[in-house]
N, CA and C atoms as an extended XYZ file, in Angstrom:
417
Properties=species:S:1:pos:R:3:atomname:S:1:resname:S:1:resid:I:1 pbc="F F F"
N       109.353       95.688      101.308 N   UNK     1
C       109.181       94.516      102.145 CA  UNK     1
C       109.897       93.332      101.530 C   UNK     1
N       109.664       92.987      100.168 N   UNK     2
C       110.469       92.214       99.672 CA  UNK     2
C       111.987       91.886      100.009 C   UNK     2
N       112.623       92.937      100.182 N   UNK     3
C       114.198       92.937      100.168 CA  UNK     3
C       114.095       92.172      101.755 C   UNK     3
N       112.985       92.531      102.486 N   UNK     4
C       113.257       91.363      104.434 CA  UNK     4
C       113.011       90.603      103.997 C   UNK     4
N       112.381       89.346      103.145 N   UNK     5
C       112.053       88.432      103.383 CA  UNK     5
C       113.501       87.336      102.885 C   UNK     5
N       113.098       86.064      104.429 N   UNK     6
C       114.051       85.722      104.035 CA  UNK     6
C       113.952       83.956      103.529 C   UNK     6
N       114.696       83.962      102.357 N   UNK     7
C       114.254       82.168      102.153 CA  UNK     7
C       114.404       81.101      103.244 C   UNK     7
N       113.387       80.469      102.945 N   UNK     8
C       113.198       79.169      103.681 CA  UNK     8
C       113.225       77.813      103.101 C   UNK     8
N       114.157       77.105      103.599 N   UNK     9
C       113.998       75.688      102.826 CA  UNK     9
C       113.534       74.329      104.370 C   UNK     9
N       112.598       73.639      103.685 N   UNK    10
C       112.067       72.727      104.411 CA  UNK    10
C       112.372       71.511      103.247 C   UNK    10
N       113.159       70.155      104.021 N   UNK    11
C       113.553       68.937      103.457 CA  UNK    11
C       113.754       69.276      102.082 C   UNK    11
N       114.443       70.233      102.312 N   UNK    12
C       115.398       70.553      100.519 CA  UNK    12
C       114.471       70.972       99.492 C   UNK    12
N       113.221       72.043      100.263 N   UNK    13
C       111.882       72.279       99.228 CA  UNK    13
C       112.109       73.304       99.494 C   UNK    13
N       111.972       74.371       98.587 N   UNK    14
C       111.915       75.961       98.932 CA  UNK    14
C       110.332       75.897       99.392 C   UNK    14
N       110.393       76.651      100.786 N   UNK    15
C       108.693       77.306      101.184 CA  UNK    15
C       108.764       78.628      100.924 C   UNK    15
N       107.373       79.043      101.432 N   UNK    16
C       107.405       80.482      101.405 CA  UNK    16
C       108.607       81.142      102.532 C   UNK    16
N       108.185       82.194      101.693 N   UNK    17
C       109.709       82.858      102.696 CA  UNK    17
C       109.288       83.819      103.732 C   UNK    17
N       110.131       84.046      104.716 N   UNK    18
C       109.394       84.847      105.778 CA  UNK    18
C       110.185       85.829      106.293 C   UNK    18
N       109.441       86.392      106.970 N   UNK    19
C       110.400       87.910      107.479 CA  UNK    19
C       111.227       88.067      108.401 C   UNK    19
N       112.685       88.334      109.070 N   UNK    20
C       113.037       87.842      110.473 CA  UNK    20
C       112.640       88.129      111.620 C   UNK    20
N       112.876       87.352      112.474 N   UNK    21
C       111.981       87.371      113.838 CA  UNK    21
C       111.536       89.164      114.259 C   UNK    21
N       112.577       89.638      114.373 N   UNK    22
C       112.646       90.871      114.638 CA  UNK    22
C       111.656       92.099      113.713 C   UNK    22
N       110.951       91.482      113.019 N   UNK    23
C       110.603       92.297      111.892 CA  UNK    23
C       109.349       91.811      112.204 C   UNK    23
N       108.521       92.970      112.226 N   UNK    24
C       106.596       92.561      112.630 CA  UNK    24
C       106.130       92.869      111.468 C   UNK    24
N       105.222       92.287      111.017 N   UNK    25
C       104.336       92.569      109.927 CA  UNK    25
C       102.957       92.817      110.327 C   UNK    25
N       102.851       94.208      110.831 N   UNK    26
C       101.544       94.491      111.404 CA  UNK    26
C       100.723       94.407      110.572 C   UNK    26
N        99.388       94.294      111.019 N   UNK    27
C        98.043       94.398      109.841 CA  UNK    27
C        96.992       95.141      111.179 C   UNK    27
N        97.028       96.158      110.827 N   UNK    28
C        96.132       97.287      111.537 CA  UNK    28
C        94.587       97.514      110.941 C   UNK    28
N        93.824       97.324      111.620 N   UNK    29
C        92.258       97.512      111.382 CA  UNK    29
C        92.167       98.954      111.555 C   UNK    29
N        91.544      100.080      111.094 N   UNK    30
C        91.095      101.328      110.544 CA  UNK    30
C        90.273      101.610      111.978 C   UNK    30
N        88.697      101.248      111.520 N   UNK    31
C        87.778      101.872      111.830 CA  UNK    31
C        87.672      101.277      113.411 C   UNK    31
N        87.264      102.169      114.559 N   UNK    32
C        87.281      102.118      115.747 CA  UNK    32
C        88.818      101.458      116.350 C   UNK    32
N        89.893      101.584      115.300 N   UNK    33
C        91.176      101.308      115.978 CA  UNK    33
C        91.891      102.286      116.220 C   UNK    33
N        91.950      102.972      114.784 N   UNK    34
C        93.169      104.155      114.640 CA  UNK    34
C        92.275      105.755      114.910 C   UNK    34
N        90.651      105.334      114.819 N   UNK    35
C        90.277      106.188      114.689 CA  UNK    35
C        88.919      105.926      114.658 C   UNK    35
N        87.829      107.400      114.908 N   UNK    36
C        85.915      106.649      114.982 CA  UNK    36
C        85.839      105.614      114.048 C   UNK    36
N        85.338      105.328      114.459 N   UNK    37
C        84.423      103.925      114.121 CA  UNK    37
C        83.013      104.297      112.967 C   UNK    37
N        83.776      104.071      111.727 N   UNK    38
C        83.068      104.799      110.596 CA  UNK    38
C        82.283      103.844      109.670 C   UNK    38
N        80.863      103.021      109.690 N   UNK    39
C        80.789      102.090      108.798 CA  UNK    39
C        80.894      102.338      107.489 C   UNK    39
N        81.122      101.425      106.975 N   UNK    40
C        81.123      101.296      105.332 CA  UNK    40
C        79.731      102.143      104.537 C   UNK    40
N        78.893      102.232      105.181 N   UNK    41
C        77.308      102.688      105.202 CA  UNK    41
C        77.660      104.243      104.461 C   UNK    41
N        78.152      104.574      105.374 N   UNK    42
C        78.666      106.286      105.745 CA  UNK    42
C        79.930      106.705      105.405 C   UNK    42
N        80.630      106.322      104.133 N   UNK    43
C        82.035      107.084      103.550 CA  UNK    43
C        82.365      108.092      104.156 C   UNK    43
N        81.299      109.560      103.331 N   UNK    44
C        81.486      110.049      103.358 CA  UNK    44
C        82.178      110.863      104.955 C   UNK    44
N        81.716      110.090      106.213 N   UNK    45
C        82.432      110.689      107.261 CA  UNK    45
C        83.663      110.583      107.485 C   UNK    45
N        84.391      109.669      106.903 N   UNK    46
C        85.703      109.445      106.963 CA  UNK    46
C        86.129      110.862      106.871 C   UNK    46
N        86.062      112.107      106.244 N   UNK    47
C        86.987      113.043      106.263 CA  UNK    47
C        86.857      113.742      107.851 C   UNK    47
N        86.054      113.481      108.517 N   UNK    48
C        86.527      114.378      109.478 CA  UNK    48
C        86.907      113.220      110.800 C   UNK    48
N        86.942      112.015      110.436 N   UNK    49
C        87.144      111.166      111.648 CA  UNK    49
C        88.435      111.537      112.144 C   UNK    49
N        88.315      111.654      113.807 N   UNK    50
C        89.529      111.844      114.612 CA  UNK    50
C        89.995      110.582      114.560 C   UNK    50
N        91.460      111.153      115.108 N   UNK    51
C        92.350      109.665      115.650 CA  UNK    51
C        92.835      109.573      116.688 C   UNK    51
N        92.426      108.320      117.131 N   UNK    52
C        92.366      108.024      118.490 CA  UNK    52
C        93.764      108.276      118.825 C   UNK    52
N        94.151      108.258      120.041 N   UNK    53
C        95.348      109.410      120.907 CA  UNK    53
C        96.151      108.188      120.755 C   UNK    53
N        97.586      108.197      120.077 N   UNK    54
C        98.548      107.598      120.367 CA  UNK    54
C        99.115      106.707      118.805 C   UNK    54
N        97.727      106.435      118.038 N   UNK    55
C        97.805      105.989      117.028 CA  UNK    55
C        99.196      106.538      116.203 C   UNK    55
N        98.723      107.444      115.842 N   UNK    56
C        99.854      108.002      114.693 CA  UNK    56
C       101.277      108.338      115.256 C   UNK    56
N       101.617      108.340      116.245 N   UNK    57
C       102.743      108.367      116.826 CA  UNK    57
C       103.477      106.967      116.763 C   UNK    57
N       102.542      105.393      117.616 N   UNK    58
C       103.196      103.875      117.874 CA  UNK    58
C       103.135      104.041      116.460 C   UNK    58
N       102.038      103.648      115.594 N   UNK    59
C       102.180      103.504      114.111 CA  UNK    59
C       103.448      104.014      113.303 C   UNK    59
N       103.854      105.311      113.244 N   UNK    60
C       105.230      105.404      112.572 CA  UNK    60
C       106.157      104.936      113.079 C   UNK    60
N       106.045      105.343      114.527 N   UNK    61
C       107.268      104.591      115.030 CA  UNK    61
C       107.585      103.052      115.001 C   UNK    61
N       106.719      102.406      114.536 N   UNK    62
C       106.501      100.933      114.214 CA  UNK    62
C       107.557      100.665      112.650 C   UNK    62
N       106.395      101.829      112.251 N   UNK    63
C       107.065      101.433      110.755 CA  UNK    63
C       108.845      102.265      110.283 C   UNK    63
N       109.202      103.576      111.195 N   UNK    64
C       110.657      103.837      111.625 CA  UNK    64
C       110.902      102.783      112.095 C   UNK    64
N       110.968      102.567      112.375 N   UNK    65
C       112.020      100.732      113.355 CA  UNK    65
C       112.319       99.765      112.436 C   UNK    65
N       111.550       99.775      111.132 N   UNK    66
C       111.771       98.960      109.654 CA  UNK    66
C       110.408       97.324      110.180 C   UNK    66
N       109.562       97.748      110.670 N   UNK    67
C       108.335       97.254      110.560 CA  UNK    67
C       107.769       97.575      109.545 C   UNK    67
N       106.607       96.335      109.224 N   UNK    68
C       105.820       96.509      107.684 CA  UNK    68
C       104.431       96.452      108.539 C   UNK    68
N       103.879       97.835      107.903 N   UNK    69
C       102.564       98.331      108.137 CA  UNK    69
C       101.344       98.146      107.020 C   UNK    69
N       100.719       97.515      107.610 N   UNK    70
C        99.261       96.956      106.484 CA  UNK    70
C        98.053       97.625      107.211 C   UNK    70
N        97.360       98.550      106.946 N   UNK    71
C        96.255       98.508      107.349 CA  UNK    71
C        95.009       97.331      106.768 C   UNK    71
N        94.085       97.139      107.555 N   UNK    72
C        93.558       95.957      107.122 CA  UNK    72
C        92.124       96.253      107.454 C   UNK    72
N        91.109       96.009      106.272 N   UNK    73
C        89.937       96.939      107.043 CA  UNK    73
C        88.734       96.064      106.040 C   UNK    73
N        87.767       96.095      106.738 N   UNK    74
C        85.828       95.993      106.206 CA  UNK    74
C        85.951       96.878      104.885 C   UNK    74
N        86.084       98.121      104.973 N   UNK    75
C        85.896       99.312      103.995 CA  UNK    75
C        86.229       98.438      102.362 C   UNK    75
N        85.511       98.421      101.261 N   UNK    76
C        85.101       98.610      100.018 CA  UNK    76
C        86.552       98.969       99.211 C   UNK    76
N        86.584       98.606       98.023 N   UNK    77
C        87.478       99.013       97.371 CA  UNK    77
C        86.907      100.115       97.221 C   UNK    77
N        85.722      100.609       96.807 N   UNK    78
C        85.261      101.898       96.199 CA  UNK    78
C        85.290      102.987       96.971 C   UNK    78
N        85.541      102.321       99.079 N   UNK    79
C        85.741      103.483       99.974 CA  UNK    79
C        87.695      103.623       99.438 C   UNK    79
N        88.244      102.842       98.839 N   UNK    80
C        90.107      103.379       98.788 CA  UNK    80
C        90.318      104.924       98.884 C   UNK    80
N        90.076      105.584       97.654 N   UNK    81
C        90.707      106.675       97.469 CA  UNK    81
C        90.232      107.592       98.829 C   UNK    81
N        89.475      107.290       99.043 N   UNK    82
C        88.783      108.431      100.745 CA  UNK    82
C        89.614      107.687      101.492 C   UNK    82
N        90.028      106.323      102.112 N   UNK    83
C        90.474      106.094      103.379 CA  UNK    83
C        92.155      106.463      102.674 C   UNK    83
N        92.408      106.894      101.786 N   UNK    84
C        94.183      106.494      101.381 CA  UNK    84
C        93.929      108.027      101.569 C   UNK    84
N        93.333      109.096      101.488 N   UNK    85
C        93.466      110.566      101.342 CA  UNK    85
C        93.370      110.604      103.097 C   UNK    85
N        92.606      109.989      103.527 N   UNK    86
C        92.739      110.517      105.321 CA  UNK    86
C        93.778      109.779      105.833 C   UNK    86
N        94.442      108.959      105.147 N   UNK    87
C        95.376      108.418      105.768 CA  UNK    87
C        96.796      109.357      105.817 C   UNK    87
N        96.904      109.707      104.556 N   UNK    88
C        98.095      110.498      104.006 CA  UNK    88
C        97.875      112.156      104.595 C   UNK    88
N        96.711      112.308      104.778 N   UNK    89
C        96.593      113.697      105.078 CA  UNK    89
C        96.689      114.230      107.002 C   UNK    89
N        96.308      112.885      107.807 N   UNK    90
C        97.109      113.057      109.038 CA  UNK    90
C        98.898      112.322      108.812 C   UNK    90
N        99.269      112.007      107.712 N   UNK    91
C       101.005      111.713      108.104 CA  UNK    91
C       101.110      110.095      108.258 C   UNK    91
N       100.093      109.261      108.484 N   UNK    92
C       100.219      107.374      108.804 CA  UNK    92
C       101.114      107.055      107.645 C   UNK    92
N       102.183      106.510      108.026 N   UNK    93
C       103.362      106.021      107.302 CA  UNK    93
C       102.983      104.061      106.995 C   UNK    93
N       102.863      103.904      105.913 N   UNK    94
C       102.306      102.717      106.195 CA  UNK    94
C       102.953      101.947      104.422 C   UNK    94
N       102.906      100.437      104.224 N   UNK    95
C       103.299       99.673      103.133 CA  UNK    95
C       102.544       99.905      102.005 C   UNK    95
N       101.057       99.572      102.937 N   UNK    96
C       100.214       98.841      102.039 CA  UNK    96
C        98.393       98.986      102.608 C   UNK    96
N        97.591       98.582      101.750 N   UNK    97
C        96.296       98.631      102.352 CA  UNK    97
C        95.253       97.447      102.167 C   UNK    97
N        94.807       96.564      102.552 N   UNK    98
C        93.749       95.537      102.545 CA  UNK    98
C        92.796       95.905      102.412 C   UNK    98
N        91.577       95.786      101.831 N   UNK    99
C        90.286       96.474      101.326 CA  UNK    99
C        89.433       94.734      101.746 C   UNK    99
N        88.317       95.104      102.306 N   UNK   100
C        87.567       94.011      102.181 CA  UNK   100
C        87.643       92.733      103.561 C   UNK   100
N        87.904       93.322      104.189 N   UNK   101
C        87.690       92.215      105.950 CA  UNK   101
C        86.496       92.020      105.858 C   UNK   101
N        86.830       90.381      106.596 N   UNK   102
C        84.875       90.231      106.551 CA  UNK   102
C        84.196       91.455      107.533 C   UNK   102
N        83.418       91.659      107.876 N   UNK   103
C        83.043       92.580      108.437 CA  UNK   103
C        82.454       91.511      109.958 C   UNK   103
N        82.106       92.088      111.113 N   UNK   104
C        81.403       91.665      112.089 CA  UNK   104
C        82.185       90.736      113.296 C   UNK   104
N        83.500       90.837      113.146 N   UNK   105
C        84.825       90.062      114.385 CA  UNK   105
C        84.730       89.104      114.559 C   UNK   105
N        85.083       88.687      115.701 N   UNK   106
C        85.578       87.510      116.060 CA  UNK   106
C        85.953       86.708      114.930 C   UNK   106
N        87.366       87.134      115.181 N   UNK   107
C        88.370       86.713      113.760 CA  UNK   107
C        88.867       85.588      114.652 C   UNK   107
N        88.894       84.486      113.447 N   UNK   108
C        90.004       83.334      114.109 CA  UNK   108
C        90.709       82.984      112.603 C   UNK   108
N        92.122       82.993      113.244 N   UNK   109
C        93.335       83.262      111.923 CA  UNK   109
C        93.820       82.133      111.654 C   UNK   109
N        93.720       80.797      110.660 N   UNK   110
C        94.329       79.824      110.955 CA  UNK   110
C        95.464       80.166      109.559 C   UNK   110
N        96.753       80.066      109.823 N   UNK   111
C        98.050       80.217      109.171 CA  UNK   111
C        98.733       79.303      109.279 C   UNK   111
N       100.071       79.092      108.265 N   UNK   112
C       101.418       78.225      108.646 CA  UNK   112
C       102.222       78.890      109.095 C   UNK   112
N       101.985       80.358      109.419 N   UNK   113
C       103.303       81.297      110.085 CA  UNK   113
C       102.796       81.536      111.404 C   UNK   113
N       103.724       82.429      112.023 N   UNK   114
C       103.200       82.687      113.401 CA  UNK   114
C       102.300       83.771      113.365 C   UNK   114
N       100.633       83.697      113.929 N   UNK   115
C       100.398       84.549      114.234 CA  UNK   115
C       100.111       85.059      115.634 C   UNK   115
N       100.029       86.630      115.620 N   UNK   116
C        99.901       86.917      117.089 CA  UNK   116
C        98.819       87.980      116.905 C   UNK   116
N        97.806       87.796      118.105 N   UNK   117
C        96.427       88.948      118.044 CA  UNK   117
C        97.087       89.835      119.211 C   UNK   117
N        96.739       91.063      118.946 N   UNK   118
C        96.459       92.298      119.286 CA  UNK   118
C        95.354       92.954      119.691 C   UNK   118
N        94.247       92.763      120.810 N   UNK   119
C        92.794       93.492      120.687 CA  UNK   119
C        93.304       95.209      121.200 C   UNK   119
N        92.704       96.111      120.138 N   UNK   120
C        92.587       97.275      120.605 CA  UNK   120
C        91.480       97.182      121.415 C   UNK   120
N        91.961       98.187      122.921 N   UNK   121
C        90.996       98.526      124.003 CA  UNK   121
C        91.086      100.119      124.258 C   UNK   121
N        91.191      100.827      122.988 N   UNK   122
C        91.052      102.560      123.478 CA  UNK   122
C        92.364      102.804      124.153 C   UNK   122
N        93.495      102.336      123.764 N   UNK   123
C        95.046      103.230      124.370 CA  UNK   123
C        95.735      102.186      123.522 C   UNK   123
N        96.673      103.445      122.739 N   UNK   124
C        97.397      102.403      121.611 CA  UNK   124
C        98.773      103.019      122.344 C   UNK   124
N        99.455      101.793      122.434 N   UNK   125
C       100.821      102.749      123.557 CA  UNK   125
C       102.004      101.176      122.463 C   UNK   125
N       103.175      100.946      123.039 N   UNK   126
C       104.226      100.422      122.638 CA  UNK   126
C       103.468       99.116      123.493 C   UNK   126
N       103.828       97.654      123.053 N   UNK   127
C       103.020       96.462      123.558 CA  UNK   127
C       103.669       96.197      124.598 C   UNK   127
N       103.205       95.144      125.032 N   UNK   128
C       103.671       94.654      126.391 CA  UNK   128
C       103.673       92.722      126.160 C   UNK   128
N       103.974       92.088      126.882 N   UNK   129
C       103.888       90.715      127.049 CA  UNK   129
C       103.075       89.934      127.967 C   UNK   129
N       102.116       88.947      127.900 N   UNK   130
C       101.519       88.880      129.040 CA  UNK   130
C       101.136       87.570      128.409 C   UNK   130
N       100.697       86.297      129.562 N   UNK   131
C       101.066       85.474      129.843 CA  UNK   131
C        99.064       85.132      128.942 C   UNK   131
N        98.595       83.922      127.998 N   UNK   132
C        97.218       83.927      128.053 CA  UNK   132
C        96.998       82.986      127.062 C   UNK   132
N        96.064       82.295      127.066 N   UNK   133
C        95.364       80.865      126.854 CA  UNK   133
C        95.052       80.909      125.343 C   UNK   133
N        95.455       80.438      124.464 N   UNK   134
C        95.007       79.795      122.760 CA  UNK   134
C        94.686       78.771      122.648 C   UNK   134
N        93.897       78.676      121.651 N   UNK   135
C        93.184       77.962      121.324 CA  UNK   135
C        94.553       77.522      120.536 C   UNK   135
N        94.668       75.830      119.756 N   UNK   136
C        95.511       75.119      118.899 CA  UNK   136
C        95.187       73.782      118.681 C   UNK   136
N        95.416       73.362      117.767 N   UNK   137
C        95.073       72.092      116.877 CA  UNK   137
C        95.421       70.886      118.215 C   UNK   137
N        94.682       70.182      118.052 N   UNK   138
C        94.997       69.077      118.736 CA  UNK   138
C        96.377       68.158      118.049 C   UNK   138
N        97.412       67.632      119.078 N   UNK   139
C        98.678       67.245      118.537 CA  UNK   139
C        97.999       65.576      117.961 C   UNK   139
């Protein structure tokens, strides 16, 4: 991922640097996205959780296209080595892994980069564009 990023200078200050437009930096949630919906409670089910239909197909093909894949999840550092073994053992081609989302949703993301939400609704297919209301800082 390093080698995409590209420098940024603001009023002759180096900022952080960012990736080009064309380049998504997904951050994929695990449990009830890619696959059952497994709490942190219950590890041990992770080995037989299915994956939901379509996942592992958009997912590589995300990350073939030279997309950066993060899964991003609730799950424990101490759940890692179980979610990195079911990951690798259906084929998910991925960067990197986030351990530790707050748990319980309604995420609100405040950043200096662009972000864009994604709600999984049970069909993970190639995205689409559609026209819809945000919330933003008052000017």
């Amino acid at each position: 991922m390093k080698n995409k990023l590209e420098e940024k200078i603001v009023d002759g200050q180096k900022v952080s640097p960012a990736l080009p437009q064309d380049v998504k930096n997904f951050l994929i949630d695990i449990d009830g996205t890619i696959c059952d919906d497994i709490p942190n409670e219950e590890p041990e089910r992770m080995v037989t959780a299915k994956i939901y239909e379509g996942a592992l197909e958009t997912i590589n093909k995300w990350y073939d296209e030279g997309h950066i894949i993060t899964f991003f999840t609730s799950r424990t550092e101490e759940h890692r080595q179980v979610t990195e073994e079911w990951l690798d053992k259906h084929g998910f081609k991925y960067h990197g892994m986030l351990m530790g989302k707050p748990r319980g949703g309604n995420y609100h993301w405040i950043d200096n980069h662009i972000v864009r939400a994604t709600r999984y609704k049970g069909k993970f297919t190639d995205l689409t564009t559609e026209q819809a209301t945000v919330e933003v800082f008052e000017k």
